[in-house]
C-alpha positions in Angstrom: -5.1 -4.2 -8.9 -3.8 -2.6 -12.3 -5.3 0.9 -10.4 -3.0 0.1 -7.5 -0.2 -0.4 -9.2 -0.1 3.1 -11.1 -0.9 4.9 -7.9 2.2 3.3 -6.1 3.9 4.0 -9.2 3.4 7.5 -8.6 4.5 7.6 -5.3 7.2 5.7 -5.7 8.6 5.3 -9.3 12.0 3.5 -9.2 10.1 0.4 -7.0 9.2 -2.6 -8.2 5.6 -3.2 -6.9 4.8 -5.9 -9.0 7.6 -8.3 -7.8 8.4 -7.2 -4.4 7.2 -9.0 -1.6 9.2 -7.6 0.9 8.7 -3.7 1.0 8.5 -2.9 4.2 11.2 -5.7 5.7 13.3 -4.8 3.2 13.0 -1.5 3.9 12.3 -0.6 0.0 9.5 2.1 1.2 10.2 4.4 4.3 7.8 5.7 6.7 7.1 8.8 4.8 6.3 6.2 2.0 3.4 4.3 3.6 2.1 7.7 4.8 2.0 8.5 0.9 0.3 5.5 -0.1 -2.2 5.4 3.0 -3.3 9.2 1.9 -3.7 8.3 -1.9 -5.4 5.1 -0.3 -7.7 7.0 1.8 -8.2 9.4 -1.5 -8.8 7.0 -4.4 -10.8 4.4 -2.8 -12.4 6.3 0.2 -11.1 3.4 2.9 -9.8 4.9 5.9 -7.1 3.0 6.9 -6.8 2.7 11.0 -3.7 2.0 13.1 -4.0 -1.3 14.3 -3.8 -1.8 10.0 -0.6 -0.3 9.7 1.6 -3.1 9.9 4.4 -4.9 7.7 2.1 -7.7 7.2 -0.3 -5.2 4.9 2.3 -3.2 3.2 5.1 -5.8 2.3 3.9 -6.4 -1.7 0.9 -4.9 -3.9 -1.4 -8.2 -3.3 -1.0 -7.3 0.9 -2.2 -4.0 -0.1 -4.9 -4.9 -1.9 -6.4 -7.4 0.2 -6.2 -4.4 3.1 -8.6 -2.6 0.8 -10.9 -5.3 -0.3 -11.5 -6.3 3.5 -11.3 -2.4 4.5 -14.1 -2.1 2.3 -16.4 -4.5 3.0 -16.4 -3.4 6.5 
């Protein structure tokens, strides 16, 4: 998770990724954002991430994200 954290840091530096829970509804990251973190993702932990994954749901807070890879990874 601590991994994670830096690599959205980098993306987005003046974000709070720890705390927020509400990134995408709050419209905190914009679409250009999620393409960001989905390529550094994809890069970093070698788990394509399909459409039908692209959704608030897995990109509204760090732990969402995480989770995504986890289960992306398994498959």
């Amino acid at each position: 998770m601590e991994e994670l954290l830096e690599l959205l840091k980098d993306v987005r530096d003046d974000v709070d990724f720890e705390n927020s829970t509400d990134l995408i509804d709050g419209k905190i990251l914009t679409s250009f954002d999620i393409i960001q973190i989905i390529s550094v993702i994809d890069e970093k932990y070698d788990v394509a991430i399909p459409a039908t994954e692209i959704t608030p749901a897995n990109f509204n807070s760090v732990q969402a994200m995480y989770d995504m890879i986890q289960r992306l990874a398994e498959d």
